[in-house]
Each structure stands twice: as structure tokens, then as C-alpha cells.
C-alpha positions as protocol buffer text, in pm:
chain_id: "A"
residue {
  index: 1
  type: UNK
  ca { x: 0 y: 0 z: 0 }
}
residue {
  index: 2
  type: UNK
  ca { x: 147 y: 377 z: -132 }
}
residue {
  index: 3
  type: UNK
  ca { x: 186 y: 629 z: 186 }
}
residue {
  index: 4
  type: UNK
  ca { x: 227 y: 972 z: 99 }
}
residue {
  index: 5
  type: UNK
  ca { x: 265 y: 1305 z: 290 }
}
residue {
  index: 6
  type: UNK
  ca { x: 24 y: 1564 z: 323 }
}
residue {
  index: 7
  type: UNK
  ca { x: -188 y: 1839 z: 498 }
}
residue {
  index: 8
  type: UNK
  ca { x: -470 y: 1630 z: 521 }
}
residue {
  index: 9
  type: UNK
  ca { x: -728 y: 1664 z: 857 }
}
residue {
  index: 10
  type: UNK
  ca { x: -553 y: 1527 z: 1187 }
}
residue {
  index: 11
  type: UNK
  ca { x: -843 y: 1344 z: 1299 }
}
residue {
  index: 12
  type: UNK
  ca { x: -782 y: 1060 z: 967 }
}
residue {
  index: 13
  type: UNK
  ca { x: -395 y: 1127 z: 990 }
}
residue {
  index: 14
  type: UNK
  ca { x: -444 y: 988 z: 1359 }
}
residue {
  index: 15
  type: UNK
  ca { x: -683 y: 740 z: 1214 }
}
residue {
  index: 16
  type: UNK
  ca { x: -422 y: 615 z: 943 }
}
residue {
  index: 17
  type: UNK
  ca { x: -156 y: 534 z: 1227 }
}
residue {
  index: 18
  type: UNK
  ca { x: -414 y: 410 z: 1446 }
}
residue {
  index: 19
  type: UNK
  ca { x: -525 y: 133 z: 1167 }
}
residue {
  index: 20
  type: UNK
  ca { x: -116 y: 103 z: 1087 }
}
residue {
  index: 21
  type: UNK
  ca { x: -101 y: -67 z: 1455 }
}
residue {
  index: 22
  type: UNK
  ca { x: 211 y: 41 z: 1672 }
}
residue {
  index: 23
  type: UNK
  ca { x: 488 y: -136 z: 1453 }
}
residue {
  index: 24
  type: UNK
  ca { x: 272 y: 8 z: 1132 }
}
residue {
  index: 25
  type: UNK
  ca { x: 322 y: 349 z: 1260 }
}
residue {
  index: 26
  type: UNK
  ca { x: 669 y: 342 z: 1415 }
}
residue {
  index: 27
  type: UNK
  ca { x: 760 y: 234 z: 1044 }
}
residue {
  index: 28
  type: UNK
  ca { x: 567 y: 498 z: 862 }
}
residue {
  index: 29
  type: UNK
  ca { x: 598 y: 836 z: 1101 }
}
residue {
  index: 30
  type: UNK
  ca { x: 996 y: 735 z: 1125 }
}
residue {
  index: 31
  type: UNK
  ca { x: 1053 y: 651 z: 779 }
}
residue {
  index: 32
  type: UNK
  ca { x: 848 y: 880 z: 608 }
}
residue {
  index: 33
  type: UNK
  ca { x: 1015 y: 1152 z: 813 }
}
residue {
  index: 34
  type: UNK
  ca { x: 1341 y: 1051 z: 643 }
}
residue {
  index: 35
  type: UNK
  ca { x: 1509 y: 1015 z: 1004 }
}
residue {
  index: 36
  type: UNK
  ca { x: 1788 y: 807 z: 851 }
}
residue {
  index: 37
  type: UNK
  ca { x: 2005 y: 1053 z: 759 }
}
residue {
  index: 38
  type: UNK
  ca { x: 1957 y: 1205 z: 1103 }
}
residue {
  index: 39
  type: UNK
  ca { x: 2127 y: 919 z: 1323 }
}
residue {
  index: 40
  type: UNK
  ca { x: 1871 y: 664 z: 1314 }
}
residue {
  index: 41
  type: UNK
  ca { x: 1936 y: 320 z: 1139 }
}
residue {
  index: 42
  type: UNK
  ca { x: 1769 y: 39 z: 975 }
}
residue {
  index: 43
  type: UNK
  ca { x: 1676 y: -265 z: 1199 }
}
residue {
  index: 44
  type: UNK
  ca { x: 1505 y: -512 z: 1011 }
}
residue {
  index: 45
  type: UNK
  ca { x: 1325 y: -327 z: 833 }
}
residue {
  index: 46
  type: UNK
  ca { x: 1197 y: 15 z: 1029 }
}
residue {
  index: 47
  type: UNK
  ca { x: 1407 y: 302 z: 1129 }
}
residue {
  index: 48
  type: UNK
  ca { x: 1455 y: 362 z: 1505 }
}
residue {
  index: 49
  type: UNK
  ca { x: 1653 y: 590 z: 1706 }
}
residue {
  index: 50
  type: UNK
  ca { x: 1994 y: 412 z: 1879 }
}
residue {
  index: 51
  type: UNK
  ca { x: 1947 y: 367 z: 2255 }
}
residue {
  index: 52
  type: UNK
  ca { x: 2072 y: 104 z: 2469 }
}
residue {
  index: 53
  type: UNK
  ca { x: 1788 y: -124 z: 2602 }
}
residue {
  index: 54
  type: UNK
  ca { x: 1615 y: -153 z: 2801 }
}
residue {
  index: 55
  type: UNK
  ca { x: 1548 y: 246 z: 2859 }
}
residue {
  index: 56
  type: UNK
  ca { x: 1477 y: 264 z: 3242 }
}
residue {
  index: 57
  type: UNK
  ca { x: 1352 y: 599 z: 3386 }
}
residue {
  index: 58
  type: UNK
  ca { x: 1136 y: 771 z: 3673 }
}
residue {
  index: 59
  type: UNK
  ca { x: 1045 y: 1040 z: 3901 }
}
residue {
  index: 60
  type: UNK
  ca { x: 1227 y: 1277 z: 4119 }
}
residue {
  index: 61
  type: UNK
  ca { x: 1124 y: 1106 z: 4465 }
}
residue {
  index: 62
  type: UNK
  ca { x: 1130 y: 740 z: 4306 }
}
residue {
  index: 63
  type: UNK
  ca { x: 775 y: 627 z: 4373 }
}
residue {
  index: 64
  type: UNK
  ca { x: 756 y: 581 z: 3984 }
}
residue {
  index: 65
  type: UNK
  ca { x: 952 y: 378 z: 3776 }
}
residue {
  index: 66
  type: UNK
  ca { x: 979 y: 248 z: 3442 }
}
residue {
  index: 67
  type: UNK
  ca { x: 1110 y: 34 z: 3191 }
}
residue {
  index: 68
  type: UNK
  ca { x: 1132 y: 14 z: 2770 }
}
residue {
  index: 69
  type: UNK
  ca { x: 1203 y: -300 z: 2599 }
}
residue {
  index: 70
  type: UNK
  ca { x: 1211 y: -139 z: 2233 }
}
residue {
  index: 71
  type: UNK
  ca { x: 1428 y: 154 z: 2060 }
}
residue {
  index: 72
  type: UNK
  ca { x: 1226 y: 502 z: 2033 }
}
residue {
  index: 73
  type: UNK
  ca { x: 1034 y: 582 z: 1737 }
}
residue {
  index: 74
  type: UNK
  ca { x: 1121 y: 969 z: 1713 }
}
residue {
  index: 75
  type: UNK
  ca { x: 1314 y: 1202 z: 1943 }
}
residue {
  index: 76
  type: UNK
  ca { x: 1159 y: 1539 z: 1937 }
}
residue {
  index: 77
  type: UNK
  ca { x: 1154 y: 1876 z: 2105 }
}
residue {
  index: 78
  type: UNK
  ca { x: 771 y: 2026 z: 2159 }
}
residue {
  index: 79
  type: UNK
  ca { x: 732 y: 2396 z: 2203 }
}
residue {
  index: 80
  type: UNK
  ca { x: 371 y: 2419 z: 2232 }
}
residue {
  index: 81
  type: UNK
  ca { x: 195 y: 2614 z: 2528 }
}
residue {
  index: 82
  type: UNK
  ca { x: 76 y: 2340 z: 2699 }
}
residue {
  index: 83
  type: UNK
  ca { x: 429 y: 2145 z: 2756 }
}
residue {
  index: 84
  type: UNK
  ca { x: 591 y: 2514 z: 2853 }
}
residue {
  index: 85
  type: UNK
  ca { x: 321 y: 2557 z: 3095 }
}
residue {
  index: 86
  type: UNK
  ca { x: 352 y: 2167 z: 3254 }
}
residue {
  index: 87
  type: UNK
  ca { x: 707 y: 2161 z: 3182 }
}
residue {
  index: 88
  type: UNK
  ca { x: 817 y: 2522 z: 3304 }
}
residue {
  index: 89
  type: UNK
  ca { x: 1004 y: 2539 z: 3003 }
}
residue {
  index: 90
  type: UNK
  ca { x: 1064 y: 2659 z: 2700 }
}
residue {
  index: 91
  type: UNK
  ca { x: 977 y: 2326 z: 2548 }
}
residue {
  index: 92
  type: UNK
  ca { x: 946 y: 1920 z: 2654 }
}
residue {
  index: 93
  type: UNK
  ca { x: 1193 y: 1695 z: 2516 }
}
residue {
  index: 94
  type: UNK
  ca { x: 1034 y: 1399 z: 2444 }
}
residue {
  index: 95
  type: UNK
  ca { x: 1094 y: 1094 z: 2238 }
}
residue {
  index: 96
  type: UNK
  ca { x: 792 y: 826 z: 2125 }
}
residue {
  index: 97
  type: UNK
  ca { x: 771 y: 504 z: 2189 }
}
residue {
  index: 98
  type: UNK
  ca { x: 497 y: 220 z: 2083 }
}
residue {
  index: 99
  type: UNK
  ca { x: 215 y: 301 z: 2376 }
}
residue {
  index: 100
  type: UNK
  ca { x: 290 y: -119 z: 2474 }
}
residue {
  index: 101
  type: UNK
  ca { x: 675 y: -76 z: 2538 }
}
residue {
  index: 102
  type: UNK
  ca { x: 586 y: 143 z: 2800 }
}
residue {
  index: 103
  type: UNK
  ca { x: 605 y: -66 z: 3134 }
}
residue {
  index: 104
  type: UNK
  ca { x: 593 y: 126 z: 3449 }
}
residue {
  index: 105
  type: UNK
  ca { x: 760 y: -105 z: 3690 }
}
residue {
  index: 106
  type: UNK
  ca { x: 716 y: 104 z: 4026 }
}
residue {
  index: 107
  type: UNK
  ca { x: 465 y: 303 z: 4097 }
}
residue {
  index: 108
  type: UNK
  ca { x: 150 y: 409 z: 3947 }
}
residue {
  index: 109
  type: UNK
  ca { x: 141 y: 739 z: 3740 }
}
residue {
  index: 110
  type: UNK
  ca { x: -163 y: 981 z: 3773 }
}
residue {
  index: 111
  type: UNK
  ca { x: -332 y: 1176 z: 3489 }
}
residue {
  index: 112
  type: UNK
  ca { x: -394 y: 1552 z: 3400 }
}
residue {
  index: 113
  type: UNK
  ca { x: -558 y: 1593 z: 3055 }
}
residue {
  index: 114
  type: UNK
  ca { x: -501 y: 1912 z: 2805 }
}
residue {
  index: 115
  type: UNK
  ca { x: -690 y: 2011 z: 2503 }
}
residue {
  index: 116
  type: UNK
  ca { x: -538 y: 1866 z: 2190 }
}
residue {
  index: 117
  type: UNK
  ca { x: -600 y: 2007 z: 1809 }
}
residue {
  index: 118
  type: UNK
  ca { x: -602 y: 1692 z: 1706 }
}
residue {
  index: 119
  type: UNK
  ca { x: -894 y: 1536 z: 1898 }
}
residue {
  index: 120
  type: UNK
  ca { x: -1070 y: 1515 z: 2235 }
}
residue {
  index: 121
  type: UNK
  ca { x: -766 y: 1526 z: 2459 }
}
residue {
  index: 122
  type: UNK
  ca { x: -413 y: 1432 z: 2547 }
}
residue {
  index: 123
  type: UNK
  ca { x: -346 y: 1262 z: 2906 }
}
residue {
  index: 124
  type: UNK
  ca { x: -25 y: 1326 z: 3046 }
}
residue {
  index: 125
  type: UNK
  ca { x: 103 y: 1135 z: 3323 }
}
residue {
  index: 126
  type: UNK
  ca { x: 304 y: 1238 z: 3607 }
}
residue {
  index: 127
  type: UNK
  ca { x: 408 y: 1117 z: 3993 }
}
residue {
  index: 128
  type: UNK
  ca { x: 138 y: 1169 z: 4240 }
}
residue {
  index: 129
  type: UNK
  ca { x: 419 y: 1193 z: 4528 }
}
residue {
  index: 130
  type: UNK
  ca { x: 629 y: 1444 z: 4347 }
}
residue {
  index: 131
  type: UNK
  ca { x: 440 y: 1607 z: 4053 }
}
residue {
  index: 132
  type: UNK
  ca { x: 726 y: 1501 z: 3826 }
}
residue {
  index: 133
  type: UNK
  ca { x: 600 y: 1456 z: 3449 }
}
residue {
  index: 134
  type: UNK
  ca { x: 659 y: 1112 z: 3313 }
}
residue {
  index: 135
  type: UNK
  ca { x: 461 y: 1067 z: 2973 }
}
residue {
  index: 136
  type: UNK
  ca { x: 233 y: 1273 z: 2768 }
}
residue {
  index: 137
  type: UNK
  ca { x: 89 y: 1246 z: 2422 }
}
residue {
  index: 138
  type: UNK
  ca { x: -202 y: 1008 z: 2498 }
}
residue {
  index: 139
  type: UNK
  ca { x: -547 y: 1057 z: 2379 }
}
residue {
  index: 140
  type: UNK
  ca { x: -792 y: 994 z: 2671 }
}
residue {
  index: 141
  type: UNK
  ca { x: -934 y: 725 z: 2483 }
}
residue {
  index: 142
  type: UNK
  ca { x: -636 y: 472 z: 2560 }
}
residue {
  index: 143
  type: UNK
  ca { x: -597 y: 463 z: 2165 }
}
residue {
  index: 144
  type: UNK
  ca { x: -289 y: 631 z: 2113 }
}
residue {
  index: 145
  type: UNK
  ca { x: -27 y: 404 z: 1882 }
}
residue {
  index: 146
  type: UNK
  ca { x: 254 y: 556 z: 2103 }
}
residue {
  index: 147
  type: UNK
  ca { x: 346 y: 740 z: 2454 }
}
residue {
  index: 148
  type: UNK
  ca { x: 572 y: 1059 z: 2478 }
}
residue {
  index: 149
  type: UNK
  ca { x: 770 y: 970 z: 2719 }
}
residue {
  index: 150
  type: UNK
  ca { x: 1008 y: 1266 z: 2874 }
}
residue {
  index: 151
  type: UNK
  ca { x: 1372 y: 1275 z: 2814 }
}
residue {
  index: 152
  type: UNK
  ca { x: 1425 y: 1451 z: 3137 }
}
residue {
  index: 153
  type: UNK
  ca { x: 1275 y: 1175 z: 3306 }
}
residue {
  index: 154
  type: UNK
  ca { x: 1548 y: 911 z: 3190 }
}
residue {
  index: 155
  type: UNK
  ca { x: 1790 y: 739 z: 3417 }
}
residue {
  index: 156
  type: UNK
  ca { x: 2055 y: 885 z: 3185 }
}
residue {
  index: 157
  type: UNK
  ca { x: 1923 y: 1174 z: 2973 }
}
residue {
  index: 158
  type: UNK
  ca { x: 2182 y: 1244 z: 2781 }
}
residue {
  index: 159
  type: UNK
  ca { x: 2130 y: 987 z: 2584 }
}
residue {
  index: 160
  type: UNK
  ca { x: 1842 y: 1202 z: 2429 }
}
residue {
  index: 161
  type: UNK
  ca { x: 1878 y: 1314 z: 2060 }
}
residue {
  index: 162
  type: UNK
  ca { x: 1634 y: 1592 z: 1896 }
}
residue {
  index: 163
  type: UNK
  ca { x: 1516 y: 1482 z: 1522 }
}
residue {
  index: 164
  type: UNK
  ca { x: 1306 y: 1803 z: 1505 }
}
residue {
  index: 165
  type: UNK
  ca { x: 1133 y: 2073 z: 1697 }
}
residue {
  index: 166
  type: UNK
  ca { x: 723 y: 2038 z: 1654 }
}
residue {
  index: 167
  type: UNK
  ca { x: 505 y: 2393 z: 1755 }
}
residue {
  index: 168
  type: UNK
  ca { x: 739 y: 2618 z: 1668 }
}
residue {
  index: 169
  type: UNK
  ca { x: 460 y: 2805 z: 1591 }
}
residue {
  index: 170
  type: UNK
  ca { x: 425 y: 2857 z: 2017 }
}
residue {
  index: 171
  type: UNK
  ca { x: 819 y: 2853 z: 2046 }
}
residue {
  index: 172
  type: UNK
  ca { x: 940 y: 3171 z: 2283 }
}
residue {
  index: 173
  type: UNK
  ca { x: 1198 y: 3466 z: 2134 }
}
residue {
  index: 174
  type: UNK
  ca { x: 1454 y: 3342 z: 2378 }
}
residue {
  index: 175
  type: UNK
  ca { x: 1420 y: 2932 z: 2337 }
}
residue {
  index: 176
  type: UNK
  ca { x: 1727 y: 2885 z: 2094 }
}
residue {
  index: 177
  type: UNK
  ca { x: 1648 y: 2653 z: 1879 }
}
residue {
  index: 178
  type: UNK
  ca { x: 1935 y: 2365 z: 1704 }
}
residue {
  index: 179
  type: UNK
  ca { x: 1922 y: 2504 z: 1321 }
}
residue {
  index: 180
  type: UNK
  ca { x: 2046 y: 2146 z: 1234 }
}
residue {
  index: 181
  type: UNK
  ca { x: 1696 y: 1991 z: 1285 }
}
residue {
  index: 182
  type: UNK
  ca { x: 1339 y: 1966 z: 1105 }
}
residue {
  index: 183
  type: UNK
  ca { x: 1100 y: 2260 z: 1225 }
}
residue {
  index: 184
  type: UNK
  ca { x: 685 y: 2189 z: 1232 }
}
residue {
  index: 185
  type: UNK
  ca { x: 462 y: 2476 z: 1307 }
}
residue {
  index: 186
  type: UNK
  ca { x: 273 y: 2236 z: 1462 }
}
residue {
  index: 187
  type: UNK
  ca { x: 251 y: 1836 z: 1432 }
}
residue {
  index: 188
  type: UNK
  ca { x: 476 y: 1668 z: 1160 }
}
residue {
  index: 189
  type: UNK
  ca { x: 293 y: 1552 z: 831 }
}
residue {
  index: 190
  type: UNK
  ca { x: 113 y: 1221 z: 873 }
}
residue {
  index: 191
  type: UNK
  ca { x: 134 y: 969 z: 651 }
}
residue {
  index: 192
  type: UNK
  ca { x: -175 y: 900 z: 439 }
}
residue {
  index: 193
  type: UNK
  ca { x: -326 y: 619 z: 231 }
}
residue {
  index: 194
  type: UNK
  ca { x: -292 y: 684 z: -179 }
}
């Protein structure tokens, strides 16, 4: 089946990966995005982002913790208004995993939703002992193909990597930006059905 790129309404671009599955879309978003020639590589067929696994993480206090059995889909930096306001930042580095990688080991995480321009709303989860943001991303539906899980919440965060800066559209004057990267006003094209 022919995937192409284009502007088309979020709500069936969200449908599209949804009906890809999680492998589906890891293999379309990352491939169609060209990430390749941004340090990703080819692993039997998709492209993923290196990282050692597993890819353990948590919260500030330790009442959560987690655990990733798979390579991340996408690294990105998000600069819209609602990850600078739960962030206190200029942006949320975040990379994307399949939504069934994500094991939290430790811990149960609590939800806060925000509106999303894509549909209904996204839940993003956090530490109810320390208020320390774990995931985000997540339609309230439990129907998301993947989890944004934050790079600041990593046992060893520098192993985060940008691919591309999404909402610049909402990026602040002073939030220097890596000119190296991809820039989205908003969400990255989706792949569609031809």
C-alpha cells in the first residue's frame, strides 16, 4: 500500500496510524520523516533511534519507575503552550515510543488531561508523590499508537537526541532553537493512504 505526505485533517492522519497498529506506525511516522540521515538506522526493516535497552527511567522522589524494551520511534523537542506551561520550560523533550513498550515497573502514574488540536484530549502522566511529568501524548481514549515519554525523566538523559522541533509556531523569542533539525509549526505531516 502507497503512503504519501500531506496536509490532510488530523483526525484521519491519527486514524491512518491508528489502523497502521504500533509497529505500522513506528515504520511509517519514522521513515516517512526521512530520520535516517539524522542518526537513526535500519533494523530489520523500520528506522529507530539508537538507545541502549532496556530504557529505564522515573520520578524525582522514586515512587515511579519504568522500563522500555524497544528503541524510540522519534526524538523530538515540543514547544507548544501546553508542555511550557507543565514543563516550566521553554519546550518538553520527548521521544515516542509504541504506547505497549511502556512498562511502568514502580509506581503508578496519575493523569492531567489538556486540550489537543487533534482530537478530544491528550493525558499526560506524572508522579502523584512528586508532581514530576513522566509521559504525555495520549489521547484519553487509551488509543494512542505511542506514549511521549520525557527525556528529562530518563535514568541517563543524555542519551536524548532531537530529530526536530514540533510547535514552533508557540516557540518563545529566547528558546534557541538547534538550526540542524526539522522545524513543524505544529505536528509533523502524517502519513496517508494513496
Amino acid at each position: 500500500m502507497a503512503r504519501s505526505w500531506s496536509n490532510q485533517d488530523p483526525a484521519e492522519a491519527e486514524q491512518a496510524l491508528i489502523a497502521a497498529g504500533p509497529t505500522g506506525s513506528t515504520v511509517l511516522l519514522a521513515n516517512a520523516l526521512g530520520l535516517e540521515s539524522r542518526g537513526c538506522h535500519r533494523r530489520s526493516g523500520p528506522v529507530f533511534v539508537r538507545m541502549k535497552i532496556p530504557i529505564t527511567g522515573g520520578c524525582a522522589c522514586g515512587a515511579v519507575r519504568y522500563e522500555i524494551k524497544t528503541e524510540p520511534a522519534l526524538m523530538l523537542k515540543c514547544h507548544c503552550r501546553d508542555c511550557q506551561h507543565v514543563t516550566g520550560s521553554g519546550y518538553a523533550p520527548a521521544f515516542l515510543v509504541p504506547a505497549d513498550a511502556l512498562r511502568v515497573t514502580q509506581g503508578q502514574l496519575r493523569y492531567h488531561e489538556t486540550p489537543s488540536i487533534k482530537r478530544e484530549k491528550h493525558k499526560r502522566g506524572f508522579c502523584p508523590e512528586c508532581g514530576s511529568r513522566i509521559t504525555g501524548g495520549e489521547f484519553e481514549k487509551g488509543d494512542s499508537p505511542f506514549v511521549g515519554v520525557l527525556a528529562s525523566s530518563l535514568d541517563d538523559p543524555s542519551r536524548f537526541k532531537p530529530q526536530m522541533d514540533i510547535f514552533v509556531s508557540d516557540a518563545q523569542p529566547w528558546d534557541q532553537m538547534d538550526p540542524a533539525i526539522p522545524k513543524f509549526e505544529q505536528y509533523p505531516p502524517t502519513p496517508t493512504k494513496n
